[in-house]
C-alpha positions as CSV (number, residue, x, y, z in Angstrom):
1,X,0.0,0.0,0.0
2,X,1.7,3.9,-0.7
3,X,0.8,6.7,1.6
4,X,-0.8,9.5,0.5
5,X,2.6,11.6,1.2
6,X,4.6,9.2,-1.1
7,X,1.3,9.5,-4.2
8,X,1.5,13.1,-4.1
9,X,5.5,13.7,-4.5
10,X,5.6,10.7,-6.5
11,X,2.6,12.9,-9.1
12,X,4.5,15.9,-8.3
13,X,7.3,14.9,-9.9
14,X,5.8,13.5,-12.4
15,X,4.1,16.6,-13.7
16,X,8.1,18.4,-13.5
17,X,9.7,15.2,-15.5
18,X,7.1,13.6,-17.6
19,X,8.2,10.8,-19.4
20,X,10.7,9.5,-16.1
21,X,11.4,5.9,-15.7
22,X,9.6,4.2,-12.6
23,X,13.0,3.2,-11.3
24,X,14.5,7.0,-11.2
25,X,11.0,7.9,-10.2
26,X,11.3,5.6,-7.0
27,X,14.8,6.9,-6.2
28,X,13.6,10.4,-6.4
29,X,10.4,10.2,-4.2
30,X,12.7,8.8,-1.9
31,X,15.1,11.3,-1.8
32,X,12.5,14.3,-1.4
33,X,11.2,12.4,1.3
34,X,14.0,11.9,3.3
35,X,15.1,15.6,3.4
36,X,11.4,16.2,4.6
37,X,11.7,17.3,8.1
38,X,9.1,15.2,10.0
39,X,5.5,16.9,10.4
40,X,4.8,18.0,14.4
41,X,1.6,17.8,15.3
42,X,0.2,21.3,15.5
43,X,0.7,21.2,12.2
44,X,-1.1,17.8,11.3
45,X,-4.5,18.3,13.2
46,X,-5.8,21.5,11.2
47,X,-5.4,19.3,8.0
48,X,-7.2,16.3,9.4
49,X,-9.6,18.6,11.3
50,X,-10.4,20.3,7.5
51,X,-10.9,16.6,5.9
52,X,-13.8,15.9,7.9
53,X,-14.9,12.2,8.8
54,X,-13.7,9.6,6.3
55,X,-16.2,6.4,5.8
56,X,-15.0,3.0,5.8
57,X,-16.6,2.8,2.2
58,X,-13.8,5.8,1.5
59,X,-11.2,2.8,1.6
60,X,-12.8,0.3,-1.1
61,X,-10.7,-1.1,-3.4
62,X,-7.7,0.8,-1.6
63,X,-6.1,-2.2,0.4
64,X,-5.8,-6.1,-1.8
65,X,-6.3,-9.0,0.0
66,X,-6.3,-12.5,-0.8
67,X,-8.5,-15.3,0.5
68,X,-6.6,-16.5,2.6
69,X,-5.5,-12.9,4.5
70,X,-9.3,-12.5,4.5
71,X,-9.8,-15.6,6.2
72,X,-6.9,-14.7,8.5
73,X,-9.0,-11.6,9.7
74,X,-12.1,-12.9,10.4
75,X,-10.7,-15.7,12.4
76,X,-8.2,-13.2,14.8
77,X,-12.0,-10.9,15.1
78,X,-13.9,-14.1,16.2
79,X,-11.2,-15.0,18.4
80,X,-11.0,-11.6,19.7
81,X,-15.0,-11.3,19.7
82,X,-15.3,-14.2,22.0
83,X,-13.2,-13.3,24.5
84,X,-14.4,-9.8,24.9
85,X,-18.0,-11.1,25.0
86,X,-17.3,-13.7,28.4
């Protein structure tokens, strides 16, 4: 799964260098993202704050799973289910 922080630098560089190879593409992002300085807090919450509520339906199609990983989930949530229900 990419982060929303990598999509964005990742189409910003893009729109600079069209035509880049996926491998030089990678190694850029990368590089920008490094010399990022890492986001405080104050600064995160107004931007979340301005989002509003995301739905769970926001996320379809955003996250692949196989069977079996599916299979794998519901049967840590039962286990989990059962012991929080005694």
């Amino acid at each position: 799964m990419v982060s929303t922080v990598y999509e964005v630098t990742m189409d910003s560089i893009r729109k600079r260098h069209p035509g880049i190879s996926k491998k030089k593409l990678f190694q850029l992002t990368r590089r920008r993202l490094q010399k990022r300085p890492p986001i405080r807090m104050e600064e995160a919450v107004p931007f979340f704050a301005e989002a509003g509520r995301p739905k769970l339906s926001d996320l379809t199609g955003r996250w692949k799973m196989t069977n079996r990983d599916t299979e794998e989930v519901l049967k840590g949530l039962k286990q989990f289910w059962s012991r929080w229900a005694r």
